[in-house]
C-alpha positions as CSV (number, residue, x, y, z in Angstrom):
1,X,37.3,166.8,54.2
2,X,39.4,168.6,51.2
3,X,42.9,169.4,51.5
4,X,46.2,168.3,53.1
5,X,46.2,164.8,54.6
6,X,48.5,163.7,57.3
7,X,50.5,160.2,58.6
8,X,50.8,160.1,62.4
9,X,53.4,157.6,64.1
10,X,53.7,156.6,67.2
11,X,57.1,154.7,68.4
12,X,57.1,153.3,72.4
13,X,60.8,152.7,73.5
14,X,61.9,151.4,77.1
15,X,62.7,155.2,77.9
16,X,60.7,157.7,75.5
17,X,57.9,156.9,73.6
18,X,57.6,159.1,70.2
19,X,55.0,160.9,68.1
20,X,55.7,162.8,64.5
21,X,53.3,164.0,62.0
22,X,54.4,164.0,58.3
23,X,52.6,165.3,55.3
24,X,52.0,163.5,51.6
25,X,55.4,164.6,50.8
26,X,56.9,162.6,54.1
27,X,58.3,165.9,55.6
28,X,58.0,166.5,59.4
29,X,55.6,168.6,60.2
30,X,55.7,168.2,64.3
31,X,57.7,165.5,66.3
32,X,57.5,165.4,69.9
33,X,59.5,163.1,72.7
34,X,57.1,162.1,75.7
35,X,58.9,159.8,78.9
36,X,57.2,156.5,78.2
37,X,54.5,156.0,80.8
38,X,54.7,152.9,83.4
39,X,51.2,151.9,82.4
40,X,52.2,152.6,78.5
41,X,48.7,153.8,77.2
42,X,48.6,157.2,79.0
43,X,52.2,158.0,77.6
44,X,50.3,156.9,74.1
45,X,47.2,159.2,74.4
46,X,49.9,162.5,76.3
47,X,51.9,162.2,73.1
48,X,49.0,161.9,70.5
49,X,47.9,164.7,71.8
50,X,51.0,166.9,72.6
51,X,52.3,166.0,68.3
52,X,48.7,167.1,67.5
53,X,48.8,170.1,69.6
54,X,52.2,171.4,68.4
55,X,51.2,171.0,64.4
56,X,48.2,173.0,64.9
57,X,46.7,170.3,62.0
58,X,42.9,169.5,62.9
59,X,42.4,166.0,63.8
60,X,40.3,165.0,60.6
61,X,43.4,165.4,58.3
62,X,45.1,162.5,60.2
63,X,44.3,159.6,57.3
64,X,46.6,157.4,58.5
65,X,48.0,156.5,61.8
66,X,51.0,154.0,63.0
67,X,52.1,152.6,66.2
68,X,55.7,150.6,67.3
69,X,55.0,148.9,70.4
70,X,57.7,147.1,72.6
71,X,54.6,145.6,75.0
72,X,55.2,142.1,72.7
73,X,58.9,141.5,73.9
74,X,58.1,143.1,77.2
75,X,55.6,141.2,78.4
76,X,57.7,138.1,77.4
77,X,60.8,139.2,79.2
78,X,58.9,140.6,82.0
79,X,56.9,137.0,82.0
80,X,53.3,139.4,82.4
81,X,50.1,139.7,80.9
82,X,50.5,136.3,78.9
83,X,47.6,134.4,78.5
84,X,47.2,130.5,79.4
85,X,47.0,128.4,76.0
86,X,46.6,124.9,74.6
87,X,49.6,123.4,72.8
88,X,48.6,120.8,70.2
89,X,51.6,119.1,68.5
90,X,50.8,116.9,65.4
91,X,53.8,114.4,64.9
92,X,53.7,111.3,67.1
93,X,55.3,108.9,67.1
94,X,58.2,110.6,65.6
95,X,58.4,113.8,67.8
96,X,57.2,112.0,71.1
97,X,61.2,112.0,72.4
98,X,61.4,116.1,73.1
99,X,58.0,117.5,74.5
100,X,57.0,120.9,73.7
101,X,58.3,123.4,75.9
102,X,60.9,121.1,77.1
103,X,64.0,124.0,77.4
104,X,61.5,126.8,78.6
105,X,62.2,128.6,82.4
106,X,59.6,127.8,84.7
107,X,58.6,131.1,84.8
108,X,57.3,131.1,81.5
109,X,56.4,127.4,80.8
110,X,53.3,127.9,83.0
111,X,51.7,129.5,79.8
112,X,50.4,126.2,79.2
113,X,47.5,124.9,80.9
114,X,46.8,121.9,78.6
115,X,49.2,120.1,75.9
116,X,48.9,117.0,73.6
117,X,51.4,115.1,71.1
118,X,49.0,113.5,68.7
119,X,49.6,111.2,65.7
120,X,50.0,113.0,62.2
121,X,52.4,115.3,60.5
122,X,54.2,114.5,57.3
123,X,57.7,114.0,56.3
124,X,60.4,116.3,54.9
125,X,59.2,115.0,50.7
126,X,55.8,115.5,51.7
127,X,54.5,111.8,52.5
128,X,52.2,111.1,55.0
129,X,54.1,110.1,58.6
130,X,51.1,108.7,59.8
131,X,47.2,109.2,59.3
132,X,46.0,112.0,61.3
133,X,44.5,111.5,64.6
134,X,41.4,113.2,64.7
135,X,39.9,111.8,67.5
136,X,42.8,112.6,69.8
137,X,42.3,116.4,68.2
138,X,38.4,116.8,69.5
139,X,39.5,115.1,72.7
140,X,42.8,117.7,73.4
141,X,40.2,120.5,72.6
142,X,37.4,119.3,74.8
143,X,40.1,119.6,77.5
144,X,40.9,123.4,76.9
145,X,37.0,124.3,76.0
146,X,36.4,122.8,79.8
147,X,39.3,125.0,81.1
148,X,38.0,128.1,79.1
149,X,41.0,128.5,77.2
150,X,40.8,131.4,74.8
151,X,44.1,130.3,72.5
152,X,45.7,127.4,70.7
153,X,48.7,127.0,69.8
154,X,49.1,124.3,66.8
155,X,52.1,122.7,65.7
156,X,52.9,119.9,62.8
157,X,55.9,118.5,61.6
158,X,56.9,119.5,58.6
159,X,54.2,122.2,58.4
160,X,55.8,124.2,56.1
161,X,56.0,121.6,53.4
162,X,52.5,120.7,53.5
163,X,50.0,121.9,56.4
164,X,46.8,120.0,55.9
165,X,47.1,118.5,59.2
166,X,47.1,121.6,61.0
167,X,44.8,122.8,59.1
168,X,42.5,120.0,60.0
169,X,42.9,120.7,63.8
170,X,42.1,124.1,63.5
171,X,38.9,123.1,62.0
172,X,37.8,120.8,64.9
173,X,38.9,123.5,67.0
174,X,36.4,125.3,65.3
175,X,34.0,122.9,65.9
176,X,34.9,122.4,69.7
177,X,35.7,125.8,71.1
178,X,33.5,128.2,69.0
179,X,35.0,130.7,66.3
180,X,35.6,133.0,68.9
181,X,38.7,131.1,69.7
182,X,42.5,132.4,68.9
183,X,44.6,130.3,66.8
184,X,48.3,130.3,66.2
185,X,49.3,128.3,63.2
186,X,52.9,127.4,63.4
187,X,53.0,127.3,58.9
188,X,52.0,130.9,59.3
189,X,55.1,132.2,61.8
190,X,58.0,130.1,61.5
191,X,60.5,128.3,58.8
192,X,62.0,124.9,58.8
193,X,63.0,123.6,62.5
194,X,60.0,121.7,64.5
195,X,60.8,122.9,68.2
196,X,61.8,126.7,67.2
197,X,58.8,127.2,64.8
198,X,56.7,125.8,67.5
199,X,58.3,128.1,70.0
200,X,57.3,130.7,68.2
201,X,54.0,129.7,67.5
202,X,53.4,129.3,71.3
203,X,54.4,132.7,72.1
204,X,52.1,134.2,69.4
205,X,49.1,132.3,71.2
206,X,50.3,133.5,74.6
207,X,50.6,137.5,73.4
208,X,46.9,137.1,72.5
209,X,45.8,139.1,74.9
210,X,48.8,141.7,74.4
211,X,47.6,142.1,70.9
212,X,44.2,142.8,72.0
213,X,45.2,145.1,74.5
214,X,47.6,147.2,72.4
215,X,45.2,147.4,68.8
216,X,42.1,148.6,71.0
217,X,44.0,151.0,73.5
218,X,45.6,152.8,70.1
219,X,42.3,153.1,68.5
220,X,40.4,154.6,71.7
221,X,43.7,156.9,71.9
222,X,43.4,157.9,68.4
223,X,39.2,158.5,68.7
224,X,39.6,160.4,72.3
225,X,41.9,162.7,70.6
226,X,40.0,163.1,67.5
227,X,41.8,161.3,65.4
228,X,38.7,159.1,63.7
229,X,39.2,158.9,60.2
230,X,42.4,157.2,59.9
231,X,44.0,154.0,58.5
232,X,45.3,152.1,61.1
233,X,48.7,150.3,61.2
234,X,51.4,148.9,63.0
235,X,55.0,148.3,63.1
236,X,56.2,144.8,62.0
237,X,59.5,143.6,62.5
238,X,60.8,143.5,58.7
239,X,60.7,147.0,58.6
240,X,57.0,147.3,56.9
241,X,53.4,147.7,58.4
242,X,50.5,145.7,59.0
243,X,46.7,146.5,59.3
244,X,45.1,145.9,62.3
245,X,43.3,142.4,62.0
246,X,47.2,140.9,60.9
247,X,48.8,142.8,64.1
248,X,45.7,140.8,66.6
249,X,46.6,137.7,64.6
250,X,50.2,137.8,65.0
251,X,51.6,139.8,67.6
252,X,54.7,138.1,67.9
253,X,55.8,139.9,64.3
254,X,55.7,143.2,66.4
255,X,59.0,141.8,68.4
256,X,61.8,144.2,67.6
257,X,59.7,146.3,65.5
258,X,60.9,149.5,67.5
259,X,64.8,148.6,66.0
260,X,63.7,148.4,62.5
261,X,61.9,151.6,62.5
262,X,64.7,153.3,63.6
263,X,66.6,151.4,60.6
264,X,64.2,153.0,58.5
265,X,63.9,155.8,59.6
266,X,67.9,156.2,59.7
267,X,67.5,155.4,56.0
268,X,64.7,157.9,55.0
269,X,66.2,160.8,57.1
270,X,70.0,160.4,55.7
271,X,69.1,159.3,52.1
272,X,71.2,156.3,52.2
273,X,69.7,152.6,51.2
274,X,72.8,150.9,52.6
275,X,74.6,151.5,55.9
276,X,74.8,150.3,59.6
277,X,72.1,152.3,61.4
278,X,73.1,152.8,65.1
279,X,69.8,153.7,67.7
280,X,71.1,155.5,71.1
281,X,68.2,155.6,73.7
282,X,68.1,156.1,77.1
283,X,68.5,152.7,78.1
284,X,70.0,150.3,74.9
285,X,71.7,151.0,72.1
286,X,71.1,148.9,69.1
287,X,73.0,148.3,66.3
288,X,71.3,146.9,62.8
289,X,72.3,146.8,59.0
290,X,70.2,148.7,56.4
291,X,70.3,146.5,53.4
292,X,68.2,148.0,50.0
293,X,66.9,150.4,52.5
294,X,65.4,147.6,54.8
295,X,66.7,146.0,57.6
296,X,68.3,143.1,57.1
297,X,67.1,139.9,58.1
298,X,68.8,137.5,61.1
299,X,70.0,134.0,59.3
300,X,70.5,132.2,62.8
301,X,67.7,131.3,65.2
302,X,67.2,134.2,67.4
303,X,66.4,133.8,71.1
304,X,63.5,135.7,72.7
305,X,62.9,136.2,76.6
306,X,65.2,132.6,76.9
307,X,62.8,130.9,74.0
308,X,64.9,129.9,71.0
309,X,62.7,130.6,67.7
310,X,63.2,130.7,63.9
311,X,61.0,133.0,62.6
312,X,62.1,136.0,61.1
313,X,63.6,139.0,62.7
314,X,66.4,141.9,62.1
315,X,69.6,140.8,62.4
316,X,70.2,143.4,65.6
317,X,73.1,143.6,68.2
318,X,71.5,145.1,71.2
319,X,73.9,146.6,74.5
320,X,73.0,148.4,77.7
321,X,74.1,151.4,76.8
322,X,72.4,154.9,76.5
323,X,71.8,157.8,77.7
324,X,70.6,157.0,81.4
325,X,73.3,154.7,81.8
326,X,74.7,154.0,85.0
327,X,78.7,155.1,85.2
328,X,80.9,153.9,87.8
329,X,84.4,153.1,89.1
330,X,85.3,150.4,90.7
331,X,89.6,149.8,91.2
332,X,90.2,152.0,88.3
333,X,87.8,150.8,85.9
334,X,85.0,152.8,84.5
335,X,82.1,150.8,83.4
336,X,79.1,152.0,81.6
337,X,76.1,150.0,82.0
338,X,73.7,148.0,82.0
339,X,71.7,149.1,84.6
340,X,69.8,152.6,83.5
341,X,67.9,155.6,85.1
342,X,65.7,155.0,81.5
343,X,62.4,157.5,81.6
344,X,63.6,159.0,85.2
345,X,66.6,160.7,83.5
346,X,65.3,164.0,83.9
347,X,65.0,163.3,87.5
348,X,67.6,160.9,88.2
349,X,70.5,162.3,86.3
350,X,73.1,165.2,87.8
351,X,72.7,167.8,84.9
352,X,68.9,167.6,85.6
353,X,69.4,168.2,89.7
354,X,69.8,164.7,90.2
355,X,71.9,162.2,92.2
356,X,73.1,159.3,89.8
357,X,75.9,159.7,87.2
358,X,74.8,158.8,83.5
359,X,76.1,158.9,80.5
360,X,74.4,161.8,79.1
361,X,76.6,164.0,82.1
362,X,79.7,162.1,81.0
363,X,78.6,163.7,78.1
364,X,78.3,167.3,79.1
365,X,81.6,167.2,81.4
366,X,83.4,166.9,78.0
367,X,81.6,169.4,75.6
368,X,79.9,166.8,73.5
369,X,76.4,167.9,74.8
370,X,74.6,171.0,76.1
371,X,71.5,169.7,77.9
372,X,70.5,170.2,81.6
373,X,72.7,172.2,83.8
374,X,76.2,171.9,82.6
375,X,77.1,173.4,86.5
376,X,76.3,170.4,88.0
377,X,78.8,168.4,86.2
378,X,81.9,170.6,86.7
379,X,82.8,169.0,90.0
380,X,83.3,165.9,87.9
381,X,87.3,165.1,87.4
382,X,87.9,165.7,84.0
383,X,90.5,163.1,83.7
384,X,87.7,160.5,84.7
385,X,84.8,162.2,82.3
386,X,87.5,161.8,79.8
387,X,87.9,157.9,80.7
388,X,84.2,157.5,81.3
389,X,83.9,158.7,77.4
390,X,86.6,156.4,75.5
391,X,85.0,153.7,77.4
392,X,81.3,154.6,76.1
393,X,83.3,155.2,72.8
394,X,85.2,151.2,72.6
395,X,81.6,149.8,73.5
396,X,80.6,151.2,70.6
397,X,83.9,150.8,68.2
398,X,83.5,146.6,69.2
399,X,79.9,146.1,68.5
400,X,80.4,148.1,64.9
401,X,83.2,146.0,64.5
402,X,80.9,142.7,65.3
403,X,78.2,143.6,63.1
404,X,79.8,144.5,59.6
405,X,80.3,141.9,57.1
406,X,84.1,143.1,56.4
407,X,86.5,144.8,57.7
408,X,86.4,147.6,56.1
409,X,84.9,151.0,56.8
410,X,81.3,151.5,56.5
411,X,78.9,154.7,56.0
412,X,77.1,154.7,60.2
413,X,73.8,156.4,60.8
414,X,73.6,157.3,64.3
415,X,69.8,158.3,65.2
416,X,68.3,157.7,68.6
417,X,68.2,160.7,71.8
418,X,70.9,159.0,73.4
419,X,73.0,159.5,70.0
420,X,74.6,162.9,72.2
421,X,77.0,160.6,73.7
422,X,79.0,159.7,70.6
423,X,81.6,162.2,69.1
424,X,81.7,162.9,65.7
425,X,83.9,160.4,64.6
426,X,84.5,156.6,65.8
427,X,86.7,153.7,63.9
428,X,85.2,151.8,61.7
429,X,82.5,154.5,60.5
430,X,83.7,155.7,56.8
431,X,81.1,158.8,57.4
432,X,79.2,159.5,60.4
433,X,75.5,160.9,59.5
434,X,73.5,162.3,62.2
435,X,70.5,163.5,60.0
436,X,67.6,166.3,61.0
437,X,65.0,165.0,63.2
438,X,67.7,161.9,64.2
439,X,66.2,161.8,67.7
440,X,62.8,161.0,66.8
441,X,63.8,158.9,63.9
442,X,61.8,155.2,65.3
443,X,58.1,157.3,65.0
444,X,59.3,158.8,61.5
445,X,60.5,154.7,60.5
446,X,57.3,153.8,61.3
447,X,55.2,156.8,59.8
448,X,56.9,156.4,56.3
449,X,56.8,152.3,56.2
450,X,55.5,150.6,53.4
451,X,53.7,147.8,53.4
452,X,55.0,144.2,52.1
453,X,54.0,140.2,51.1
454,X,56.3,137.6,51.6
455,X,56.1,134.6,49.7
456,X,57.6,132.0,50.7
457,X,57.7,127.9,49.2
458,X,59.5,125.0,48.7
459,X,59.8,124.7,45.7
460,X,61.6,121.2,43.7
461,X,63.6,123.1,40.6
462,X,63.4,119.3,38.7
463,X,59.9,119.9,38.3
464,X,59.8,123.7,38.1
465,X,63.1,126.0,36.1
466,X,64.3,128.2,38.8
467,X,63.3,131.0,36.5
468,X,59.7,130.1,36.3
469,X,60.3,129.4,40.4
470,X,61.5,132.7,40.9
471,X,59.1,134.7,38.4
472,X,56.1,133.1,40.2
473,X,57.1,133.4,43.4
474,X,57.7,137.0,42.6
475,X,54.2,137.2,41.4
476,X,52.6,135.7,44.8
477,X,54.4,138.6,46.7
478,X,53.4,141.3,44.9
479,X,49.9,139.7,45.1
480,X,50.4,139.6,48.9
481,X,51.4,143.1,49.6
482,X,48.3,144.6,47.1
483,X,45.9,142.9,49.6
484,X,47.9,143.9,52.5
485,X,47.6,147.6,51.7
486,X,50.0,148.5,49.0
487,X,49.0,150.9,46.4
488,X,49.4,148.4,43.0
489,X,51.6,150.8,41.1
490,X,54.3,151.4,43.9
491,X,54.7,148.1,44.5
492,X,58.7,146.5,43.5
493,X,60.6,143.4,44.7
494,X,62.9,144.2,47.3
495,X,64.5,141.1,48.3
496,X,64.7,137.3,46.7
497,X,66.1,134.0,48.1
498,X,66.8,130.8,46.6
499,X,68.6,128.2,49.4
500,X,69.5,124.9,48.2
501,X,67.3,122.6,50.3
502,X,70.2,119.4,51.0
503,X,68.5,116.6,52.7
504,X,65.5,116.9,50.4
505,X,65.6,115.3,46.9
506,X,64.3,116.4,43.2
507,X,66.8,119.6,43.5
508,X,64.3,121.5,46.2
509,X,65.4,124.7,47.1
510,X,63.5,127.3,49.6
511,X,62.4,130.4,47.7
512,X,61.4,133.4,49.7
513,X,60.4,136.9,48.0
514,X,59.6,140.1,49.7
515,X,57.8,142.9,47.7
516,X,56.7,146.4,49.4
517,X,54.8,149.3,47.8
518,X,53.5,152.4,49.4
519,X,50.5,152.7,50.9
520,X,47.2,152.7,49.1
């Protein structure tokens, strides 16, 4: 089919899920704002098909389709839909003193139906801790093949410096359990830190069948609404996309993916490549840093659903407070939050011929919105709306505050539905943007992502220059984001990291490079 093509994306939040439709010169072309469905998929397939219906565009010039899905951290936090894995860790006798899983809640530690600590694993130069125990390996997987286990999680000290051992196990697992089975790779997902890269690596093997769930319902909700001929991708926390076999083999890089499209999407709709990007829903409000025009990456360990892991994600302050927020008094004091009406606001709050006092009618007692039925509000003491709104205002003001890296005024983005609650103006903010299109700006981060490779080695600079270091390492990510998707000529180094390695000798540094290009 000849003509215009389309990009169609797809963001789920807690409250609304979104759908836009852009064209090859990334201008809206329809954007629609759908309450998130309590089963997720139908809220999916009603707002595929309300964005399609609205642009008038016929399905077959839809070439490429994107989905941000929460379901990942959900299903974590809400401790549902996990699947039951094996845990292999290769590193006795060394790591024998703190067993895997040893700080989880109970709740969530029952993931694991069988788990070993076998001999192997290497040390922090490289050498050999101890021959690998392959016999231990076939036994540990015999164990989980005779409790039809469908996923592994495999773990091995010091995986990231050399992860031949792991790579080992996965092969008897192989061998054991049949190709058919998942396996999480703990030198794939996290960085240096045994028990948090393992975490991680766990929870990827326990969102197996998440991943399955989501890929396959967005492809049957794309085909049921016509939508056949597209490219299929999906959000990834780093603010980029992956295709569809990288999202089934690691759906723990969707966690917070919903954040950094709105970062991007902040970005793209404002024109600005540096700035703090603040994302009003109905429920949260999160705040995150736009760094070179992607979101910038957390340095500390970041815990998820109570598990402390390493591998990447946005550096993000996150707050009850939206739209749907809760307001009440109690001796005086206003408080906003946490608790929210979320996707029931049009029910549940008073401008919409509800009961329950949110923020959003906070925000039409005082003339900063004109939504709903601004009637049902005037019985509200001014004096206490006013209150109710400095207080939504200093939650802000102190979270802006924690996130910049100085004290000085910075350019904000707000985006996000929620975003009517804020004046105009709020300390710290240099300029406040609120761009076109700001309340649907998650789907457009995730319709107008690029796609990256991140290369990432440790790398002795005694035996390699740093400059060679760097220039190769900047040649492996480009190579990585080509075969992830990225159209050759777009593609341009966006980030590069050198860290000083201090317990490890010859002069070893960590090198990690990001490049991103367009999509092919």
């Amino acid at each position: 089919m000849s003509g215009k093509s389309y990009r169609l994306g797809v963001d789920i939040g807690g409250t609304n899920t979104d759908a836009v439709i852009i064209d090859e010169n990334l201008t809206v072309a329809a954007s629609v704002k759908i309450p998130t469905s309590a089963d997720i998929q139908s809220g999916i397939q009603e707002a595929v098909k309300a964005v399609l219906d609205n642009s008038g565009i016929e399905r077959g010039r839809i070439k490429k389709a994107m989905l941000g899905t929460t379901q990942c951290t959900n299903a974590i936090v809400e401790r549902k839909r996990l699947s039951k894995i094996g845990i292999l860790r290769i590193g006795a006798p060394a790591t024998t003193g703190i067993k895997p899983m040893i700080d989880w809640a109970d709740d969530l530690a029952v993931v694991a139906d069988e788990t070993a600590v076998i001999r192997g694993g290497y040390e922090f130069d490289g050498k050999p801790l101890t021959d690998f125990d392959k016999d231990a390996a076939q036994a540990f997987f015999k164990k989980c093949k005779a409790k039809e286990i469908k996923s592994v999680a495999i773990s091995q000290l010091f995986s990231v410096v050399r992860d031949e051992n792991e790579a080992e196990a996965a092969d008897i697992c192989h061998e054991v359990m049949g190709n058919d089975v998942y396996i999480s790779h703990s030198s794939k997902i996290g960085s240096m830190g045994l028990i948090e890269r393992e975490n991680a690596t766990i929870l990827n093997a326990a969102l197996f069948e998440v991943a399955r769930s989501f890929t396959e319902g967005f492809v049957q909700s794309l085909h049921e609404q016509g939508v056949s001929e597209a490219d299929i991708y999906f959000s990834q926390n780093d603010g980029t996309l992956m295709n569809l076999e990288t999202a089934r083999r690691y759906p723990i890089l969707t966690i917070a993916c919903g954040s950094t499209n709105s970062i991007r999407g902040g970005g793209f709709l404002s024109g600005l490549s540096n700035a703090v990007v603040i994302d009003i829903g109905g429920t949260t409000t999160d705040f995150g840093i736009l760094q070179n025009g992607f979101p910038r990456e957390s340095g500390v360990a970041v815990t998820i659903g109570g598990v402390r892991t390493n591998f990447r994600m946005p550096d993000i302050i996150s707050i009850g407070l939206g739209g749907g927020s809760i307001v009440r008094e109690k001796d005086g004091v206003v408080t906003i939050g946490p608790d929210s009406v979320g996707y029931e606001i049009t029910k549940k709050a008073l401008v919409f011929g509800g009961d329950t006092l949110t923020a959003t009618d906070i925000a039409v007692r005082t003339g900063l919105a004109h939504i709903g039925d601004a009637s049902k509000v005037a019985r509200i003491d001014k004096g206490f709306a006013e209150k109710a709104q400095r207080r939504i205002v200093e939650m802000v003001e102190e979270n802006l505050d924690s996130i910049k890296t100085s004290s000085e005024a910075i350019d904000v983005i707000l985006v996000g539905g929620g975003s009517i609650i804020l004046p105009e103006h709020i300390a710290g903010a240099k300029k406040l943007y609120k761009p076109k299109n700001f309340a649907v700006a998650n789907a457009i981060g995730s319709a107008i992502s690029k796609v990256s490779g991140v290369y990432e080695k440790l790398i002795s600079f005694n035996e390699v220059p740093r400059e060679k270091a760097i220039e190769d390492s900047k040649a492996e990510a480009i190579k990585l984001a080509i075969k992830a998707g990225a159209n050759p000529e777009t593609v341009e180094i966006v980030d590069v990291e050198d860290v000083p390695l201090q317990y490890h000798p010859n002069n070893t540094n960590r090198v990690k490079v990001k490049a991103a290009g367009e999509l092919a």
